[in-house]
C-alpha positions in Angstrom: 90.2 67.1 111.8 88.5 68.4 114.9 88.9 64.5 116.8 92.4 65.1 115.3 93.1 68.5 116.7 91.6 67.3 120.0 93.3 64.4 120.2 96.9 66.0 119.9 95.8 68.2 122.7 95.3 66.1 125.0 98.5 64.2 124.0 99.9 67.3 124.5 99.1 67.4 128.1 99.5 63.8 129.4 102.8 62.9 127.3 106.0 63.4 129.2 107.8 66.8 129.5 110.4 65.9 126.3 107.2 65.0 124.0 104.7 67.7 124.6 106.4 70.0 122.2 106.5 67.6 119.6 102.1 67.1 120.1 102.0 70.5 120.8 103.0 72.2 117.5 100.9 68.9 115.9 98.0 70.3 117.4 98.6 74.1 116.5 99.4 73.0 112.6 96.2 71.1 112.3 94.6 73.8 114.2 95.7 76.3 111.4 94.4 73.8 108.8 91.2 73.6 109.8 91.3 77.9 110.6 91.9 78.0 107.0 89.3 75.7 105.5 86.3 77.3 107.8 87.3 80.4 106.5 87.0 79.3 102.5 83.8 77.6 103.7 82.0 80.7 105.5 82.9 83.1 102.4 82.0 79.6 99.9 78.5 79.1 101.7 77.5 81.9 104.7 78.4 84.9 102.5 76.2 84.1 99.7 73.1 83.0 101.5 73.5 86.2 103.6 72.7 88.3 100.2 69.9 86.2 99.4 68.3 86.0 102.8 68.8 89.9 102.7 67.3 90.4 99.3 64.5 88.4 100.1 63.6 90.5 103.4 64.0 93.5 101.3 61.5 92.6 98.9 58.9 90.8 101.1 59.0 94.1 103.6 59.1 92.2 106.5 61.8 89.9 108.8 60.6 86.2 109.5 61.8 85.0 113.2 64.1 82.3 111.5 64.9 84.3 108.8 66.7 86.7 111.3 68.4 84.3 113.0 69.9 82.6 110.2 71.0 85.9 108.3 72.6 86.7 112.2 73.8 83.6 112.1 75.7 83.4 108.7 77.1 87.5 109.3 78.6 86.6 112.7 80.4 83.3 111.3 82.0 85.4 108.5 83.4 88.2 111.1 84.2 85.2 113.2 86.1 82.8 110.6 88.4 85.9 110.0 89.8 86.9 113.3 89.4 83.4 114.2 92.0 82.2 111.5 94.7 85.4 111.8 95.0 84.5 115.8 95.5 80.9 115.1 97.7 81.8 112.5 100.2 84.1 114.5 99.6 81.2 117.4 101.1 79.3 114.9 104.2 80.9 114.1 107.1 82.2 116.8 108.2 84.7 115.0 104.9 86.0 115.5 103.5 88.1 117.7 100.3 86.5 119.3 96.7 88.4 119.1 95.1 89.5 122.1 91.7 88.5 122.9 91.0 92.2 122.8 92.7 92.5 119.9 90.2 89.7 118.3 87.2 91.0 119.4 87.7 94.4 118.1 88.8 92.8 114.5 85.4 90.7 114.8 84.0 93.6 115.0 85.8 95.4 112.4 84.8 92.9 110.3 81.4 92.3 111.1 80.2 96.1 110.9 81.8 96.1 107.1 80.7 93.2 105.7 77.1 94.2 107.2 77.3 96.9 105.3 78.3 95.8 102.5 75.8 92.7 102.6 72.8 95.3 102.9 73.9 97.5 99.8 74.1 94.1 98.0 70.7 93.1 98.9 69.1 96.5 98.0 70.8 96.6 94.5 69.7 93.1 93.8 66.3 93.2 95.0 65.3 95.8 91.7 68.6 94.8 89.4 68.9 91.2 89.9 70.2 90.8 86.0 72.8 93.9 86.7 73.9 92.7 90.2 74.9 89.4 88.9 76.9 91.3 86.6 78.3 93.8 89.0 79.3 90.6 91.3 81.2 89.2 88.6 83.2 92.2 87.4 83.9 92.6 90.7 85.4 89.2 91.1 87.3 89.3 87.9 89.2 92.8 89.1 90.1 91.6 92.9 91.3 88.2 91.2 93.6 90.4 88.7 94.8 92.4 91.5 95.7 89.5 93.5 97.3 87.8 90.3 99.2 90.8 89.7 100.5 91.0 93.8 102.5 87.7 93.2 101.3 85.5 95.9 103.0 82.3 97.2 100.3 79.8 98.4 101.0 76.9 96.0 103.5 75.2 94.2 102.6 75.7 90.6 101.4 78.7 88.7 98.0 77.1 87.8 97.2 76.4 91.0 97.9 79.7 92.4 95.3 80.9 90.2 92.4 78.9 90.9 94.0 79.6 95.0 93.7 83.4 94.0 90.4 83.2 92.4 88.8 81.5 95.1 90.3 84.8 97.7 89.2 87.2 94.9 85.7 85.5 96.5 86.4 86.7 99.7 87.8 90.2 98.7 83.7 90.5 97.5 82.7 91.1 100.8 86.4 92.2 103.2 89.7 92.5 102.8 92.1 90.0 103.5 95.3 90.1 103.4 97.8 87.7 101.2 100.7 89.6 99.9 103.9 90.3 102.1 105.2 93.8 102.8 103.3 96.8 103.4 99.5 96.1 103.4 98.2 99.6 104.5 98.4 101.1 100.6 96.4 98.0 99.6 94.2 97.9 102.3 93.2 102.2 101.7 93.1 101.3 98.1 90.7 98.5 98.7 88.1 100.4 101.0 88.2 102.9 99.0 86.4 101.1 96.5 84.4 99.7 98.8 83.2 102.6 99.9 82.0 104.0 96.3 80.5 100.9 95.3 78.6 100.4 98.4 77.5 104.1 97.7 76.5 103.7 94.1 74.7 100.5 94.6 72.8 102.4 98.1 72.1 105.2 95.5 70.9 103.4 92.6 68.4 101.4 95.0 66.7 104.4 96.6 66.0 106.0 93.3 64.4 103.2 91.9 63.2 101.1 94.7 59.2 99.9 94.7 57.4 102.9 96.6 54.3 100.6 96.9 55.9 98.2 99.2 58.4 99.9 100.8 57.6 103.6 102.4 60.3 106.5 102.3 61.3 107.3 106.4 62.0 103.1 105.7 64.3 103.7 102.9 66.1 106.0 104.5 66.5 104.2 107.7 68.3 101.0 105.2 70.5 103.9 103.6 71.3 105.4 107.3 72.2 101.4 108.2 74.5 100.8 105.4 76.6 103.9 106.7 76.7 103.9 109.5 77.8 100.4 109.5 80.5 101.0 107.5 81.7 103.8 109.5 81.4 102.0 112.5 83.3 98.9 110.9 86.0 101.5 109.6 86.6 102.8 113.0 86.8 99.7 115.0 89.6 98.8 112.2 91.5 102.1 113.2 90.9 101.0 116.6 93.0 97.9 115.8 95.7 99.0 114.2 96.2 101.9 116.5 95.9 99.9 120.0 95.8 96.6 119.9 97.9 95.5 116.7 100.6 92.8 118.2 103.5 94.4 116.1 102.5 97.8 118.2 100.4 101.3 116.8 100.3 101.8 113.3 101.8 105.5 113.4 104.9 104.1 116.0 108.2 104.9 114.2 109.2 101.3 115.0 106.8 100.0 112.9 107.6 99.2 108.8 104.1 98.7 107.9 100.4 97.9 109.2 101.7 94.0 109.7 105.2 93.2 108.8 108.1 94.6 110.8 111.4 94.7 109.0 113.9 92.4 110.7 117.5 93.7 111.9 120.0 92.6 109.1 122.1 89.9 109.5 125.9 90.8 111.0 128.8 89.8 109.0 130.8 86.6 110.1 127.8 85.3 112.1 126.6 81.8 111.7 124.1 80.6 108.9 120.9 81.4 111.1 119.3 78.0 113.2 115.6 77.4 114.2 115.4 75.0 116.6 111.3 75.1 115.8 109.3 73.6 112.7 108.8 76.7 110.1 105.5 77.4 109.6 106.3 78.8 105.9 108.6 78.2 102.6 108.6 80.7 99.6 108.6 79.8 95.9 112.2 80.0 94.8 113.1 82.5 92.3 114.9 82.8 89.1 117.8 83.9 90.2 118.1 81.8 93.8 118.0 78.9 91.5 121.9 77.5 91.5 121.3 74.4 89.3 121.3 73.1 86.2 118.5 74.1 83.5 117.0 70.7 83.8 117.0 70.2 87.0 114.0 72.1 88.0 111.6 68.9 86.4 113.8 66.5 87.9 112.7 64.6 91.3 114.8 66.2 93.5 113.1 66.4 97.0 113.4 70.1 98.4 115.3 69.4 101.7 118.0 66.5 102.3 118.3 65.2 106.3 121.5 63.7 107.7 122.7 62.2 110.9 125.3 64.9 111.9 126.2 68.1 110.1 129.2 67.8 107.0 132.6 69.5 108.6 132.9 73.2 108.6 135.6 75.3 107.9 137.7 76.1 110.9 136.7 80.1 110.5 133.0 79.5 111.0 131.3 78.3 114.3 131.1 74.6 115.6 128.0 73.0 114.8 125.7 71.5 117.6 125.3 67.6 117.3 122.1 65.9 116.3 119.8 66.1 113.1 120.4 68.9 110.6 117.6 69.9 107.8 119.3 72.2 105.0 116.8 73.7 102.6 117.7 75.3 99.7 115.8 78.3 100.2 115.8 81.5 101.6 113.7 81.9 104.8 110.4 84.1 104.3 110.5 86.6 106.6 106.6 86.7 107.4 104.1 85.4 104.8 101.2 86.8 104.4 99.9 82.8 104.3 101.2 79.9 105.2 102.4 78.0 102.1 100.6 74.6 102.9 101.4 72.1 100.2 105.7 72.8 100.8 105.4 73.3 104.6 102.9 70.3 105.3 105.7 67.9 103.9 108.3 70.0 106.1 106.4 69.9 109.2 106.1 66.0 109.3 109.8 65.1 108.4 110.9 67.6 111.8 107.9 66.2 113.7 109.3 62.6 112.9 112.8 63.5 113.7 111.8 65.2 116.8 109.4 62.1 117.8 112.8 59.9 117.0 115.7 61.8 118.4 117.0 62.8 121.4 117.7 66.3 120.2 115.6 68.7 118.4 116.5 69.0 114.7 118.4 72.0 113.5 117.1 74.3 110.6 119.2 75.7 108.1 118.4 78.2 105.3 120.3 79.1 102.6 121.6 82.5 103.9 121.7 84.7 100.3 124.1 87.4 101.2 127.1 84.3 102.0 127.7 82.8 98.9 129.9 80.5 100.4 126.7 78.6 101.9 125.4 77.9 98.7 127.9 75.3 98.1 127.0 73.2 101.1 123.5 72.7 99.7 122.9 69.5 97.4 119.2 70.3 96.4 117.9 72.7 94.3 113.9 73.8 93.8 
């Protein structure tokens, strides 16, 4: 996937002016991808050995050269794989706002300040209550994975899937917050560290009254319960720091925003034309219930989710003309901004429009169903 990504690049720059765009956005989709699958990987792999190099320093007293390095190592990759994967993501996407450096820096080390912290509380519970930490770890799990559950999310295409996709982020919501639910995340995201906050506490508390006196002396206690919070409070403040500078959607208190991430888009004026992206989308939602306009037994059928044709059907003579070349009507309603793009629809999206952009003269048009113009539903053949 990296030779991949590389290799569009550079396509990218040497290909004439008409087919950069098409390697461009090639190179920015795969670069997503791969965003996505470090970041599973580092929370998979890095997260866990982090506890256990931690727990292991804690009970031997002492920090080998290489074992330093490699706890560094495997903390830094975590705060990395985070920030690293929301800039490529909003890089991604035009109707994104793109991250600043700054911006990324400061969430890096938002991120790296919280999940130190709560990597050393880990360590010190474990070190005395291995058999109680192991249960703590999995409670844990089981209640972010509910939560998620129960917040709806959109990442796959059937409901079994989605679960295992939320139980492997419930992983992740271990150590950080993440965010995968649309709408306003600042609720969740209070809610979250809240917890946090208390658990890291308890498990700080429970450690120093009970930890081994013999190997460990008391100013060097303390100094492990001074780290853990201080690094949480230095982790929550670079996040404030975020949100209240360098946020691409602008402060959090402005009175233009909706919420920490999402801004509310103006609503669509009457008698204007069904809405055209002239770029690939980056994300589909799951249709609902009641979007659903066909038969009852058409859902298990093999309908395919979008239909292309040479030239757009004829309108009727109230509505705007239609621009000549490819047109790509899907049966959906456009997702405002996802929380995450919805891989497994959008991957087979993205390489019909690259194709048809590779083949024709003119950039494809876009077309979503437009929900408040029932009209528009009829012009649509395929239903999810």
């Amino acid at each position: 996937r990296y030779l991949r990504t590389l290799y569009l690049g550079l396509q990218s720059r040497w290909q004439a002016e008409h087919r950069r765009r098409h390697f461009y956005w090639r190179m920015m989709f795969e670069s997503a991808d791969i965003s996505m699958l470090r970041l599973l990987e580092a929370f998979l792999k890095s997260a866990p050995q982090l506890v256990l190099q931690l727990s292991i320093m804690v009970q031997q007293n002492r920090i080998e050269p290489l074992q330093g390095l490699s706890a560094s190592a495997s903390l830094v990759s975590l705060a990395w794989m985070i920030a690293s994967y929301q800039k490529v993501l909003r890089d991604s996407r035009e109707d994104k706002m793109p991250m600043s450096y700054k911006g990324a820096v400061v969430q890096i080390l938002w991120h790296l300040f919280t999940i130190a912290a709560r990597a050393i509380a880990f360590a010190l519970f474990a070190s005395v209550f291995q058999l109680y930490f192991g249960i703590f770890i999995v409670t844990h799990w089981c209640i972010m994975t509910f939560w998620i559950i129960q917040g709806e999310t959109d990442f796959c295409m059937s409901k079994w899937e989605e679960i295992i996709y939320n139980m492997v982020v419930g992983i992740i919501y271990i150590f950080c917050w993440f965010n995968v639910k649309e709408g306003r995340s600042r609720y969740r995201m209070c809610i979250y560290y809240i917890i946090t906050l208390s658990e890291n506490a308890a498990l700080t508390i429970l450690w120093f009254l009970y930890y081994d006196r013999k190997t460990t002396s008391d100013f060097d206690a303390l100094i492990l319960v001074c780290v853990v919070s201080s690094s949480f409070a230095l982790g929550i403040f670079f996040m404030f720091i975020y949100y209240c500078l360098l946020h691409p959607n602008g402060p959090i208190f402005s009175h233009r925003s909706v919420g920490c991430i999402f801004r509310q888009e103006p609503p669509p004026v009457p008698g204007s034309p069904v809405e055209a992206v002239t770029s690939p989308p980056r994300s589909l939602p799951r249709t609902t219930g009641g979007e659903r306009e066909g038969a009852p037994g058409e859902r298990d059928s093999c309908v395919p989710v979008f239909q292309v044709r040479p030239c757009a059907p004829p309108a009727p003579a109230a509505r705007a003309p239609r621009t000549e070349g490819p047109v790509i009507r899907i049966d959906l309603p456009r997702k405002k901004y996802p929380a995450w793009d919805a891989h497994f629809i959008d991957r087979r999206l993205r390489k019909t429009i690259l194709a048809l952009e590779y083949a024709s003269p003119t950039t494809p048009r876009l077309q979503y169903r437009t929900p408040g113009a029932p009209q528009e539903v009829l012009e649509y053949e395929t239903t999810v």
